[in-house]
KEKE-3310 file (N, C-alpha, C; in steps of 0.2 Angstrom, whole numbers, plus 5000, padded with zeros to 4 digits):
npx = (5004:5010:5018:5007:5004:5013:5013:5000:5005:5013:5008:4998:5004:5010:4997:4993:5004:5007:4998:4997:5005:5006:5012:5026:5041:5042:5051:5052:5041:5047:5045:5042:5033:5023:5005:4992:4981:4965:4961:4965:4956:4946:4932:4929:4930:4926:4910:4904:4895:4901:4912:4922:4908:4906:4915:4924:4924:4932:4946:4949:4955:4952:4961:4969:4978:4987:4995:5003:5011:5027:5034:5032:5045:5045:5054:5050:5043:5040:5033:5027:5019:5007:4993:4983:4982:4972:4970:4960:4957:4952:4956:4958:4958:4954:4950:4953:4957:4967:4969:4970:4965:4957:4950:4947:4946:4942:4957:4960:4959:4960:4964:4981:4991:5001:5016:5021:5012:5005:5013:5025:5031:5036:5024:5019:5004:4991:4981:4967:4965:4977:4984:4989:4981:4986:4979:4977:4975:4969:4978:4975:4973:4979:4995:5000:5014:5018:5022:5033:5043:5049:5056:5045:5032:5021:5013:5009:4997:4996:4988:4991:4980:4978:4974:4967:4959:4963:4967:4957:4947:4952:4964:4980:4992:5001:4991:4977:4982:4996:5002:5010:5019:5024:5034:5034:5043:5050:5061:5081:5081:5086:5089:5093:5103:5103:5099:5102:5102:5090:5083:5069:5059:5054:5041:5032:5025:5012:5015:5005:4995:4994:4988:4988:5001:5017:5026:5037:5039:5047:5052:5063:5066:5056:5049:5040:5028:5022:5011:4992:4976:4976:4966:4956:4954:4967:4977:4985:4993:5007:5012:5009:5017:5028:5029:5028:5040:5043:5044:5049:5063:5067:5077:5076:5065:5057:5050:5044:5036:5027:5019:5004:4995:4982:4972:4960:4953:4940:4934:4932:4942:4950:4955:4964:4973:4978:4986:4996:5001:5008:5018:5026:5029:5036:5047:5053:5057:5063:5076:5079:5083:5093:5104:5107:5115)
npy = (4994:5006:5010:5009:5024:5033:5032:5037:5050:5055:5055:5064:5075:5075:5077:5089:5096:5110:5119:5133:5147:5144:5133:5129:5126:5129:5138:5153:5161:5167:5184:5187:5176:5165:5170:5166:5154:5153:5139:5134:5129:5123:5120:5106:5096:5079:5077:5075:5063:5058:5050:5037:5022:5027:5035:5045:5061:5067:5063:5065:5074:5086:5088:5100:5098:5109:5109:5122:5124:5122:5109:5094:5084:5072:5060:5069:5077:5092:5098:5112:5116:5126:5128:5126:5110:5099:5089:5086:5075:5065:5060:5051:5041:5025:5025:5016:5004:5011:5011:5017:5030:5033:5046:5050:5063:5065:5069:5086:5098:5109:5104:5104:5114:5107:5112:5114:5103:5090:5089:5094:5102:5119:5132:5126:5123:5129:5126:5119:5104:5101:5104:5099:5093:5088:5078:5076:5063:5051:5034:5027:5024:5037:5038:5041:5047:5034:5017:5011:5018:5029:5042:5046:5058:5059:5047:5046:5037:5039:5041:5049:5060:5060:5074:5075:5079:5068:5058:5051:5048:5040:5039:5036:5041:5029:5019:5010:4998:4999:5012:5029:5031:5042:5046:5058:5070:5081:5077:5073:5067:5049:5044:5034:5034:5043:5055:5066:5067:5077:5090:5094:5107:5112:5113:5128:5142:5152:5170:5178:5173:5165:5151:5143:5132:5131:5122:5113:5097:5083:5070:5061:5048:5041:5030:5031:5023:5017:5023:5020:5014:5025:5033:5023:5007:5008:5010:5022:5021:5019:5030:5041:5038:5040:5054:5058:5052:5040:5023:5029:5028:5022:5037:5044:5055:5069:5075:5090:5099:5113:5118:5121:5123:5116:5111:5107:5102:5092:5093:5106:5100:5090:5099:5106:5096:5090:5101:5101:5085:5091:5100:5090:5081:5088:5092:5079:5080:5092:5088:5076:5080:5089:5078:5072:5083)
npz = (5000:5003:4993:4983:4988:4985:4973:4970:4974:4966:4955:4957:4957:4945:4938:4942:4931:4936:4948:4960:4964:4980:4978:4984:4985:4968:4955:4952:4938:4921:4917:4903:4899:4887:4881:4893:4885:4880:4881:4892:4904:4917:4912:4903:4915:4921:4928:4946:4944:4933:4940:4946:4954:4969:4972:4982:4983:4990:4988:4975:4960:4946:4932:4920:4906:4892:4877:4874:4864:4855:4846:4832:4829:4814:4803:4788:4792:4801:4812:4816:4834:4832:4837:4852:4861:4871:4885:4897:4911:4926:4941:4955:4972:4981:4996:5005:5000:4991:4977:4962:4948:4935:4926:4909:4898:4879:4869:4866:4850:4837:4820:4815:4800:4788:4784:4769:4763:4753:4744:4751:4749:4752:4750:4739:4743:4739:4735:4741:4737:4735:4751:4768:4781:4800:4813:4830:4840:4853:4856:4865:4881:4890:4902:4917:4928:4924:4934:4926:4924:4931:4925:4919:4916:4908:4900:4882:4870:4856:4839:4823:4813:4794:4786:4769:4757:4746:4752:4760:4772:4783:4785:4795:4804:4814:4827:4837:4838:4836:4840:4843:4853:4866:4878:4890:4898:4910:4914:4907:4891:4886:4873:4859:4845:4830:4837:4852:4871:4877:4889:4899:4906:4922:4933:4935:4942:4932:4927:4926:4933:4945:4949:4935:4928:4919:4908:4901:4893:4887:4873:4865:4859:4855:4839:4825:4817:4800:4789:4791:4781:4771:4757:4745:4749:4755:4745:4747:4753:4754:4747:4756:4768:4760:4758:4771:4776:4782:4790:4804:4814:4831:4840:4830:4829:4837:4851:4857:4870:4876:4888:4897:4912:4922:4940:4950:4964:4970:4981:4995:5004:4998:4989:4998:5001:4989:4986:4995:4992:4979:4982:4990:4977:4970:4975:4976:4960:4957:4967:4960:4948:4952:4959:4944:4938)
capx = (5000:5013:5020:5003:5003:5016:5009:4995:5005:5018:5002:4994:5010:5010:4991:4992:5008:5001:4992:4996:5010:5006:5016:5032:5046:5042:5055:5048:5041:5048:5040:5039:5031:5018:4997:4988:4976:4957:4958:4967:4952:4944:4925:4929:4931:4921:4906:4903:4890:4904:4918:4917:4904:4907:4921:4926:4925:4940:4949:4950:4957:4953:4966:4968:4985:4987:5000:5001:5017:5033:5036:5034:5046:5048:5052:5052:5039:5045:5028:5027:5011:5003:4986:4984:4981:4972:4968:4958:4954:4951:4959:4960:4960:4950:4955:4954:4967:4972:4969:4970:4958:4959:4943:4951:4942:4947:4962:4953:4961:4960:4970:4986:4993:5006:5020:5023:5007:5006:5019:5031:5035:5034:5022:5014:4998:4989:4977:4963:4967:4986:4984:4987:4983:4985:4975:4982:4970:4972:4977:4974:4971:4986:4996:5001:5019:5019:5026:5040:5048:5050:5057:5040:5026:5014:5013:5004:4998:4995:4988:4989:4974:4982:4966:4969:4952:4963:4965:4949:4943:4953:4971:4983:5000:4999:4985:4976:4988:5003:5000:5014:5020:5029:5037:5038:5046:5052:5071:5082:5080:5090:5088:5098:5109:5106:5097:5107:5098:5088:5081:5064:5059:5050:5035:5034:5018:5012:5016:4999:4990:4997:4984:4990:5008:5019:5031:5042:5041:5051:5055:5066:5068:5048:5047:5032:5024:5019:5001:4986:4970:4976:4965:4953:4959:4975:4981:4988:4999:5015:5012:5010:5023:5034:5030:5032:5046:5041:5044:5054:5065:5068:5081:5076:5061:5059:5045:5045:5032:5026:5013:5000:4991:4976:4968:4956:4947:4932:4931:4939:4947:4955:4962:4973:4978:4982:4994:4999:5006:5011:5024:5030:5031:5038:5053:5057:5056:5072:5082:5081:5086:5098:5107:5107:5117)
capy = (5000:5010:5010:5015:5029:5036:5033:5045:5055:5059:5057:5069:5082:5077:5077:5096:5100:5113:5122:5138:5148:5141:5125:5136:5126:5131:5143:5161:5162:5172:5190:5182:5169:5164:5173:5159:5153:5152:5130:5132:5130:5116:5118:5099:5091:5076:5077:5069:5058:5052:5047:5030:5021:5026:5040:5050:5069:5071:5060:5066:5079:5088:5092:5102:5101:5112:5111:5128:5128:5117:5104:5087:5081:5064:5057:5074:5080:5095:5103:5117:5117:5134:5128:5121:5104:5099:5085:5082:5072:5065:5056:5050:5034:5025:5027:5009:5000:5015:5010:5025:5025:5039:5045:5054:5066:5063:5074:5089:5102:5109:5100:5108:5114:5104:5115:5110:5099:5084:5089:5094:5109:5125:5137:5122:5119:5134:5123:5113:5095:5101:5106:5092:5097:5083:5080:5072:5058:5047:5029:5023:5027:5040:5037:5047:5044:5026:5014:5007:5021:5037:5048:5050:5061:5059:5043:5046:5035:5042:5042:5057:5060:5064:5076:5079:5075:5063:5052:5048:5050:5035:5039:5041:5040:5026:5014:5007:4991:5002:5021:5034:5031:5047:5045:5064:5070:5086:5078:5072:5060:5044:5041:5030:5038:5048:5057:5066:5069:5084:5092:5100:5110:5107:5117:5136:5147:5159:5177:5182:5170:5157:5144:5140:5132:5131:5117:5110:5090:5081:5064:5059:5042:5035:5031:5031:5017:5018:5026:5016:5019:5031:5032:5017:5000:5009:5010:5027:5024:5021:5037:5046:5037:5043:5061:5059:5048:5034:5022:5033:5023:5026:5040:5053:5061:5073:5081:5097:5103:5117:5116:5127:5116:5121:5107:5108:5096:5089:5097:5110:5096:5088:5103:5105:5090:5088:5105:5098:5082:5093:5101:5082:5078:5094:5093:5075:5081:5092:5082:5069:5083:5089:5071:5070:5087)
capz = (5000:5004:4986:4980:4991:4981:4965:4968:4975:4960:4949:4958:4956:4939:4937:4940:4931:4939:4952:4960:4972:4985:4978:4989:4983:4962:4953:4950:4931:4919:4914:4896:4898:4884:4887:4894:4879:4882:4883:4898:4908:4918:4910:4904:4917:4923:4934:4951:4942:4928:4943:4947:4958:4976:4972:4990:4981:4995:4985:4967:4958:4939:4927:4913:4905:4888:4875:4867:4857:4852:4840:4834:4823:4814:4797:4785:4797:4807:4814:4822:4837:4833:4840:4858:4861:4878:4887:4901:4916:4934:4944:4964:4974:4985:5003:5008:4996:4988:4971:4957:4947:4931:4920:4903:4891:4873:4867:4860:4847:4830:4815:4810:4794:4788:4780:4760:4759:4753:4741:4756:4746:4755:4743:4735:4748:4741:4733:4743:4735:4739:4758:4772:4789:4803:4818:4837:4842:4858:4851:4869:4887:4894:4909:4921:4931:4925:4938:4925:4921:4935:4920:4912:4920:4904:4894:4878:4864:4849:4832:4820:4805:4789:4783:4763:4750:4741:4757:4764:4781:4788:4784:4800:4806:4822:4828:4842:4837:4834:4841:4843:4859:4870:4885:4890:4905:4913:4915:4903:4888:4883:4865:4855:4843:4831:4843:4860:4876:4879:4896:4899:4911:4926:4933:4936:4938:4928:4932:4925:4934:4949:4947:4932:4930:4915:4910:4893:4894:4880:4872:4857:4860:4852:4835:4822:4812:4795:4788:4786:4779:4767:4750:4745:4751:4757:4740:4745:4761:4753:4744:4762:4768:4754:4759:4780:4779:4788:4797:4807:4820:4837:4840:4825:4832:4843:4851:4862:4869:4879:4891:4903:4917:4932:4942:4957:4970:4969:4987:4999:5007:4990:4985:5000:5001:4981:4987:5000:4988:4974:4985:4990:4972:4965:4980:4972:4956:4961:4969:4954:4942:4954:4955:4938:4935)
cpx = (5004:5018:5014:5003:5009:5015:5006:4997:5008:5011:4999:4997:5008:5003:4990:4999:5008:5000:4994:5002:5009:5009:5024:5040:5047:5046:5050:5048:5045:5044:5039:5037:5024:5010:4994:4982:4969:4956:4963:4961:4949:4934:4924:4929:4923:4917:4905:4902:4897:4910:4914:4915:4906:4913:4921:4930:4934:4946:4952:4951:4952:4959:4964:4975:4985:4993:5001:5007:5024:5035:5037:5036:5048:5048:5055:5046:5043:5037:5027:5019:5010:4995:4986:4980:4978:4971:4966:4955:4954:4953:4959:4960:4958:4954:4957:4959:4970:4975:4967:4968:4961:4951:4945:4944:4945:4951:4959:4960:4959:4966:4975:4987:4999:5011:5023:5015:5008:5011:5026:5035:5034:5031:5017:5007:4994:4981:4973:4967:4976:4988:4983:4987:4982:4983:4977:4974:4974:4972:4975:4974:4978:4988:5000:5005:5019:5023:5031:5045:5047:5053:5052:5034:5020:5017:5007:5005:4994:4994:4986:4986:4977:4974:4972:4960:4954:4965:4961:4950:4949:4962:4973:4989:4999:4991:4984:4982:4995:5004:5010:5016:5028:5027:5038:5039:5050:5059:5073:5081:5086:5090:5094:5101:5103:5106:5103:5101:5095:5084:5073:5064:5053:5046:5035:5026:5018:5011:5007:4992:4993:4995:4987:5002:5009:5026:5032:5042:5045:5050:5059:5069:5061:5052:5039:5033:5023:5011:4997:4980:4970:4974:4961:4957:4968:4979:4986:4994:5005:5016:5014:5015:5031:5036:5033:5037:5046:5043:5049:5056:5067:5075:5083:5069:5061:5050:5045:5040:5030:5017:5009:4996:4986:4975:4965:4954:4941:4928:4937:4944:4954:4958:4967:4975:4981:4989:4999:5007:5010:5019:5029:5035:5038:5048:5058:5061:5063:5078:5084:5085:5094:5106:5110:5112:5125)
cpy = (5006:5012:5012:5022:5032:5038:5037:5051:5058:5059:5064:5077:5083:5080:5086:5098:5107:5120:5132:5141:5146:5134:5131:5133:5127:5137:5149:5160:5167:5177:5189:5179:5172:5169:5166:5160:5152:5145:5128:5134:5125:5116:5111:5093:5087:5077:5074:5064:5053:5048:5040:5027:5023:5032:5044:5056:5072:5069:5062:5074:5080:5090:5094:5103:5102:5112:5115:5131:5121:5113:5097:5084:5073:5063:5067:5077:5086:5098:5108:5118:5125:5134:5123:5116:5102:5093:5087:5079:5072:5061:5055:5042:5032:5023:5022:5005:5005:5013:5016:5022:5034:5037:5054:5056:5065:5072:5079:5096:5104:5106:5106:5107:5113:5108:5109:5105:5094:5083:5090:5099:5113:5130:5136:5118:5126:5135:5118:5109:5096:5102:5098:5095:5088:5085:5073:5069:5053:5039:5023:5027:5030:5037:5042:5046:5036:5023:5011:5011:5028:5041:5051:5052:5060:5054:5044:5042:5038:5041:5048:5055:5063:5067:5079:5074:5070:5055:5049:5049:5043:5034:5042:5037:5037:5023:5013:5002:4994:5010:5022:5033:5038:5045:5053:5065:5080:5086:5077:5066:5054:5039:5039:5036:5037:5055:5059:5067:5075:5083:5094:5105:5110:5115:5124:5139:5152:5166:5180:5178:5164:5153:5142:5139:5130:5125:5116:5103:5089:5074:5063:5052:5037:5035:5031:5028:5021:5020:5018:5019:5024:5030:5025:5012:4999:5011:5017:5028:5022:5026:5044:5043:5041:5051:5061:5055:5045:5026:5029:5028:5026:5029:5045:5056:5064:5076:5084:5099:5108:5118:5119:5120:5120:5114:5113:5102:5097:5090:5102:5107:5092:5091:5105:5100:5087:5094:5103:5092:5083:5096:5096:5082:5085:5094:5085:5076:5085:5091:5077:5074:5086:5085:5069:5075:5085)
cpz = (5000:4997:4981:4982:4987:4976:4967:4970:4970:4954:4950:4955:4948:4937:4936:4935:4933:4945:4954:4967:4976:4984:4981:4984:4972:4962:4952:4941:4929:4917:4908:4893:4894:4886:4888:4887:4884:4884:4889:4905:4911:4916:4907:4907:4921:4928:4939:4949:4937:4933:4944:4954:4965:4977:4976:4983:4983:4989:4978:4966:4951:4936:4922:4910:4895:4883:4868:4865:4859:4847:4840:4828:4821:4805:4794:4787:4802:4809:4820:4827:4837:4835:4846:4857:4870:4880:4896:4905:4924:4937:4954:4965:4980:4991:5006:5007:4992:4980:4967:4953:4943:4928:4916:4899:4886:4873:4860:4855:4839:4825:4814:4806:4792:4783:4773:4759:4758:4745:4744:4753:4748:4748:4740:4736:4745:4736:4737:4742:4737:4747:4761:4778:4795:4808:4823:4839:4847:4855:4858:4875:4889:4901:4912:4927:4931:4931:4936:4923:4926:4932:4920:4918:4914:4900:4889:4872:4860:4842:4828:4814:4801:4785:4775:4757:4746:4748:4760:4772:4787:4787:4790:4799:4814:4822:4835:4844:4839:4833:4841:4852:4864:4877:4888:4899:4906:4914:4907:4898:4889:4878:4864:4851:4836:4835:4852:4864:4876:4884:4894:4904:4914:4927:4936:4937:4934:4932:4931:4929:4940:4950:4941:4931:4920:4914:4904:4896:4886:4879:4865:4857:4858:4842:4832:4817:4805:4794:4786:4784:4774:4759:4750:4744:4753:4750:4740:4751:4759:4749:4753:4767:4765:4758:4768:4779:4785:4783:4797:4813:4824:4837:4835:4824:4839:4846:4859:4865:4876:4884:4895:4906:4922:4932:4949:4959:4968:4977:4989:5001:5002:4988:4989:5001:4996:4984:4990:4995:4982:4976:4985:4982:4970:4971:4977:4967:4954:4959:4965:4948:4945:4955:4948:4934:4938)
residu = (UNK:UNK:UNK:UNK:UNK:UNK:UNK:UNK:UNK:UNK:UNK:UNK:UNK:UNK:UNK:UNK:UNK:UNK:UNK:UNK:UNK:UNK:UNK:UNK:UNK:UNK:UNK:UNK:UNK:UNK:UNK:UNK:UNK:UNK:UNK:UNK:UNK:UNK:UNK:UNK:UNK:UNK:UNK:UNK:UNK:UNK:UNK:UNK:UNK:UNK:UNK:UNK:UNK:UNK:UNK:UNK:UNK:UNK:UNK:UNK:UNK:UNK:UNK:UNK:UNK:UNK:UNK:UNK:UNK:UNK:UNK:UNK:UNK:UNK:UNK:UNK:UNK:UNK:UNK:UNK:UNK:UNK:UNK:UNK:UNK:UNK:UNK:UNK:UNK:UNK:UNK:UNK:UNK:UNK:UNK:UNK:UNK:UNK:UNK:UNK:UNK:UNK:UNK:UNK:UNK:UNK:UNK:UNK:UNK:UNK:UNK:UNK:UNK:UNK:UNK:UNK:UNK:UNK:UNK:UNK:UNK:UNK:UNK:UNK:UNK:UNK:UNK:UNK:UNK:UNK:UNK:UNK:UNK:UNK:UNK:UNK:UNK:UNK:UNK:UNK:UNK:UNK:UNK:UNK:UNK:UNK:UNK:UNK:UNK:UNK:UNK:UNK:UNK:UNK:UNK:UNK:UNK:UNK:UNK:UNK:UNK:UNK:UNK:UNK:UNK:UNK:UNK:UNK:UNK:UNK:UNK:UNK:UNK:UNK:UNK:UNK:UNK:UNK:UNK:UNK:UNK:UNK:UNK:UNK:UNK:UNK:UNK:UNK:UNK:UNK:UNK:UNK:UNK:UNK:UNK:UNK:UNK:UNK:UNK:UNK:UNK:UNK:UNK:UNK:UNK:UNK:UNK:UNK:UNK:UNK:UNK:UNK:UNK:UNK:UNK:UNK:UNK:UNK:UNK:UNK:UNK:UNK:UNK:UNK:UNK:UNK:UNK:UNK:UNK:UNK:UNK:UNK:UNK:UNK:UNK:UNK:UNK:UNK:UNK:UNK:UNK:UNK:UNK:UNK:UNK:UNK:UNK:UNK:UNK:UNK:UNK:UNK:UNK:UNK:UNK:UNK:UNK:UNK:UNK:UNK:UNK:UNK:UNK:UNK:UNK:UNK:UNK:UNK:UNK:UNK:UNK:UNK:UNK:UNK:UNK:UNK:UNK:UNK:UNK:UNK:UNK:UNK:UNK:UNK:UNK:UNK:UNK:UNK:UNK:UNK:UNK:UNK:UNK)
# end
C-alpha cells in the first residue's frame, strides 16, 4: 500500500503539472512567459455523476494540461504546434486499498497545417486537394507517472489523421495496434543515437496567473509506424509514407512541447491536500534533476 501511496502522490504532482504559488518550493516564472490561451480552463472536466461508483470527492482531483506551442518532429515532418492541444481528466483513489483510478476526456484540438502539403513543398499547399493538415487523436488510454519508468510524468499513445480530399477520412500515422508512443518527462531523455539527450523544464507558475503552471516535457527516444487507411483499400499509404518519411525509428524524432496546466478538488478538502502532495512531488522532482546534473 505504501508504494501505492506514492503513486498517487507523483500522479497527483503530475496530474496538475500545475496548480498555484502556493506550491512554495516552484521557481519564480519568467515575465515572458507565453498569454495563457482560452483552453486552459477546467470547463471539461468530469462530473461527480461520471467518477466511478462510490468515488470520495476528498479524494480526486481535475486536470487540465494544455500544449500551446513546440514541436513534433519525425520522418520529413517538422511541425510546428501553433494551435493548443488539451487534454483532460480526473483522477484520485479509493481510501481503503488506495487503488488509482483515472477517467480521461478525449484529446481535444484543431487540425494543424502541415508546411509544404502533401507535396512537402513549402508554397505548393495553396490549393485545397494540395493542403494536408494533421489531427492528434488518443490511440489509447494515457498514463500518468507510469510505475515502470520514474522519468516519464505523461505517457501518451497516439495516432495522427492525415486530413487531405485525396486520402479519405481513415488515413493516420499510428494505431490502436501500433499508436505513437511518447514518453515525456520534465528531466532528461536517453535516446539511442542519432538522437542526444535533451532536458525539459520542470513546473513554474504563471506570472499572470498562479493557478495556472507552465512546463516544457520532452522525448526523442519513440518512433512512428507507417500510415494506414490512406485512400481506397490503402492503396495510397506508401504514397503518404513517401511524403512523412516513415517508418521513422527510434532516436530521430523529437518532440517538444510546451505546456500550461490548472487542476482543482472535487472538494475544499482535496484541494489542500492535492497541494499539500504537489509540493511532496515537485521537491522530488528536484532532487532527481539535481542528481542528475
Amino acid at each position: 500500500m505504501t508504494r501505492l501511496f506514492h503513486r498517487w502522490r507523483a500522479a497527483a504532482a503530475a496530474a496538475a503539472i500545475t496548480a498555484s504559488a502556493l506550491v512554495a518550493t516552484a521557481p519564480p516564472a519568467s515575465a515572458d512567459a507565453a498569454p495563457i490561451p482560452p483552453e486552459v480552463n477546467l470547463d471539461d472536466c468530469p462530473s461527480l455523476s461520471e467518477l466511478p461508483e462510490g468515488a470520495d470527492p476528498n479524494f480526486w482531483l481535475c486536470t487540465v494540461v494544455v500544449i500551446t506551442g513546440g514541436r513534433l518532429q519525425f520522418g520529413n515532418i517538422d511541425q510546428q504546434i501553433d494551435k493548443p492541444l488539451s487534454l483532460t481528466y480526473a483522477n484520485g483513489f479509493d481510501p481503503v486499498t488506495l487503488e488509482q483510478k483515472y477517467v480521461f476526456r478525449p484529446l481535444k484540438g484543431e487540425p494543424l497545417k502541415v508546411t509544404g502539403g502533401v507535396l512537402g513543398i513549402p508554397g505548393s499547399d495553396v490549393l485545397p486537394f494540395l493542403e494536408l493538415h494533421a489531427k492528434s487523436e488518443l490511440a489509447g488510454e494515457p498514463q500518468v507517472s507510469p510505475e515502470d519508468d520514474p522519468n516519464t510524468i505523461y505517457r501518451l499513445r497516439l495516432k495522427i489523421k492525415s486530413i487531405n480530399p485525396l486520402l479519405g477520412d481513415t488515413c493516420y500515422i499510428g494505431s490502436e495496434q501500433d499508436p505513437i508512443t511518447l514518453n515525456l518527462t520534465f528531466g532528461t531523455t536517453n535516446p539511442p543515437a542519432p538522437n542526444k539527450p535533451i532536458t525539459g523544464r520542470g513546473i513554474e507558475p504563471h506570472p499572470d496567473d498562479p493557478t495556472v503552471f507552465t512546463s516544457t516535457v520532452v522525448d526523442n527516444a519513440f518512433s512512428v509506424p507507417k500510415s494506414t487507411g490512406c485512400g481506397p483499400w490503402g492503396l495510397l499509404n506508401g504514397i503518404a509514407d513517401f511524403r512523412a518519411g516513415l517508418p521513422a525509428k527510434a532516436g530521430t524524432a523529437t518532440a517538444v512541447f510546451e505546456t500550461m496546466a490548472k487542476f482543482r478538488g472535487y472538494s475544499e478538502t482535496s484541494a489542500y491536500t492535492s497541494l499539500a502532495k504537489v509540493r511532496a512531488a515537485q521537491s522530488k522532482i528536484e532532487a532527481k534533476a539535481e542528481q542528475a546534473r
